[in-house]
SEZA-222919 format. One record per residue (C-alpha): residue in one letter; z, x, y. Coordinates in steps of 0.02 Angstrom, whole numbers, m for minus. Each point is the difference from the previous one (the first is absolute). Layout:
REM residues N
<r = A	z = Z	x = X	y = Y>
...
END
This chain:
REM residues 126
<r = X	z = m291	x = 272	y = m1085>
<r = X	z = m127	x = m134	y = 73>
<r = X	z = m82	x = 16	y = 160>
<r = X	z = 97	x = m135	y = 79>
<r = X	z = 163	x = 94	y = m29>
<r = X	z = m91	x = 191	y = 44>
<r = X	z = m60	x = m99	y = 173>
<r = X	z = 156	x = m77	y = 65>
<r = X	z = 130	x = 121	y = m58>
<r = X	z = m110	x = 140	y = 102>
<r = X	z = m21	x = m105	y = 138>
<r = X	z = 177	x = m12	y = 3>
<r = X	z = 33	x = 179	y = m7>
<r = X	z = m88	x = 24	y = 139>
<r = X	z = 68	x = m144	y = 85>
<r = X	z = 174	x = 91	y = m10>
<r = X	z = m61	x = 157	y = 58>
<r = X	z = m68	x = m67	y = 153>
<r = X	z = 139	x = m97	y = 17>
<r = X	z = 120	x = 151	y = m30>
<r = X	z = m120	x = 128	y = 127>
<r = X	z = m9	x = m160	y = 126>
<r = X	z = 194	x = m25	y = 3>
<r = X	z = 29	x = 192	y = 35>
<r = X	z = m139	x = m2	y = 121>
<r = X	z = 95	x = m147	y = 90>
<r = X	z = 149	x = 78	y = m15>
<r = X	z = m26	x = 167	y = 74>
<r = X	z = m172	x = 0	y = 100>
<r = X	z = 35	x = m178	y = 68>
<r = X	z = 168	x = m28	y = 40>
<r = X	z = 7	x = 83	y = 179>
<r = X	z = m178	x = m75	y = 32>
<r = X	z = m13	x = m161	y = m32>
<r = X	z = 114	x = m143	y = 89>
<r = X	z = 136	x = m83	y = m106>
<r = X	z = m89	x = m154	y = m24>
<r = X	z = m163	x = 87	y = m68>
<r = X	z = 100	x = 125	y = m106>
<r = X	z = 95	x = m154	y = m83>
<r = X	z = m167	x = m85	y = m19>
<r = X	z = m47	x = 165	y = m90>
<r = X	z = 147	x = m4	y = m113>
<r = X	z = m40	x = m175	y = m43>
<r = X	z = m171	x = 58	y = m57>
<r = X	z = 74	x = 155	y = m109>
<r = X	z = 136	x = m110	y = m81>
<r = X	z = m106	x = m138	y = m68>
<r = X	z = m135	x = 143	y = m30>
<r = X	z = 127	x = 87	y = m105>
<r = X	z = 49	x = m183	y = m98>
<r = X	z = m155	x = m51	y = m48>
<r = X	z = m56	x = 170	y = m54>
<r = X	z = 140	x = m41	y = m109>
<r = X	z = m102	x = m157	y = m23>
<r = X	z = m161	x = 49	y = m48>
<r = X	z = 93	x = 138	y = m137>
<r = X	z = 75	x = m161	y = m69>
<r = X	z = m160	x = m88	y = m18>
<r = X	z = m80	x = 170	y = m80>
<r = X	z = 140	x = m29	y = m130>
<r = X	z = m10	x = m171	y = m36>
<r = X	z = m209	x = 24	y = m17>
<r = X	z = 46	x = 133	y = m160>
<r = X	z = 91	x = m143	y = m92>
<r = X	z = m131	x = m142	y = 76>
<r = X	z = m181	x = 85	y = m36>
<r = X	z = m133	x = m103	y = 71>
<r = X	z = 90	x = m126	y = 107>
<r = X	z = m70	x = m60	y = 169>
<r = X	z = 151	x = m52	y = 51>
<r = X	z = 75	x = 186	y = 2>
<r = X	z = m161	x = 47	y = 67>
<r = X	z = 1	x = m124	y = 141>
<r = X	z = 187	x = 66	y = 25>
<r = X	z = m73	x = 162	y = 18>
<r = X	z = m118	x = m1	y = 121>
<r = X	z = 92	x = m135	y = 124>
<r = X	z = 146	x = 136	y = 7>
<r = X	z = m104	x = 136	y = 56>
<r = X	z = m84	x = m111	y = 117>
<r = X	z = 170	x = m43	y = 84>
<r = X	z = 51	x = 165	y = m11>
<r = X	z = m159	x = 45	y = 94>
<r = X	z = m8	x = m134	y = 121>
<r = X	z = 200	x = m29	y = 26>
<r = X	z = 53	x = 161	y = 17>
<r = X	z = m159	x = 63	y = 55>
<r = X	z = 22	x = m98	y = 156>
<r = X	z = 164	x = 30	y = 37>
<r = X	z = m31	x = 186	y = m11>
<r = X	z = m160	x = m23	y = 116>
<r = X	z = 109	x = m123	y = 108>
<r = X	z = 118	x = 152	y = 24>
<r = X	z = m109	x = 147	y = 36>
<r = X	z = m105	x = m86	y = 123>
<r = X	z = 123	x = m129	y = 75>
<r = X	z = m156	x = m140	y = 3>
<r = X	z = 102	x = m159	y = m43>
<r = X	z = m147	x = m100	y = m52>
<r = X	z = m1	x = 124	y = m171>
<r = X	z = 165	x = m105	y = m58>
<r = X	z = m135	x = m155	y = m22>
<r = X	z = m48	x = 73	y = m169>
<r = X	z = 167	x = 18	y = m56>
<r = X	z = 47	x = m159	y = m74>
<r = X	z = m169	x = 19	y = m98>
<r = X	z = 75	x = 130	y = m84>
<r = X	z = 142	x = m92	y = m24>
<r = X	z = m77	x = m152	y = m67>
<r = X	z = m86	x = 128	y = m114>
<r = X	z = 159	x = 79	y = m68>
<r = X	z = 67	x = m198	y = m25>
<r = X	z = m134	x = m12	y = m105>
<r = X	z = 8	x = 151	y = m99>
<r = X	z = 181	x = m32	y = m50>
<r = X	z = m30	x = m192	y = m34>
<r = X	z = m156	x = 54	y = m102>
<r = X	z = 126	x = 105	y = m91>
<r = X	z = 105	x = m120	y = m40>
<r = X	z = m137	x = m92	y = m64>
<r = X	z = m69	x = 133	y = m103>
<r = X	z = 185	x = 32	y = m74>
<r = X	z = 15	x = m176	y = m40>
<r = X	z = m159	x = m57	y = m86>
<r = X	z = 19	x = 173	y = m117>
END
């Protein structure tokens, strides 16, 4: 296995696990604390956590039958960065109610735009 493929498919492991222990946490310790609209903002954050987890495992694949392209490398490490910084901030955004937290969200976004369309690329020029 090459370490492109060893890197992203245990980041996404872990990815989903957080995303599994986050989405329980939300579900049992959170639900009678937070208000509605931070507790949605908080499922936001666990849903597209738990999707691009999905992601980044994709991406781990795709590196086994692509050794040694950028492109799936690039992929890589822009969907952990908007998994870090998009549902980072949502989860932030909910715990501590400061609004201004939701300005690094569509960062993240843009970041996990980026992974899929660098994807795409990758998947194309193979």
């Amino acid at each position: 296995m090459n370490p492109d493929t060893k890197l992203f498919l245990a980041a996404s492991a872990f990815a989903a696990f957080l995303a599994v222990a986050f989405g329980a946490f939300g579900a049992h310790a959170l639900r009678e604390r937070l208000p509605a609209d931070l507790l949605a903002i908080y499922r936001t954050a666990v849903e597209y956590h738990f999707w691009h987890a999905l992601g980044l495992l994709a991406i781990g694949l795709v590196a086994e039958m692509l050794p040694g392209s950028v492109l799936i490398k690039w992929a890589g490490w822009l969907m952990i960065a908007g998994l870090l910084l998009f549902s980072g901030s949502l989860y932030a955004l909910a715990l501590s109610g400061v609004r201004v937290l939701g300005a690094v969200t569509p960062v993240g976004g843009l970041c996990l735009l980026a992974a899929w369309a660098t994807l795409a690329a990758a998947a194309l020029r193979a």
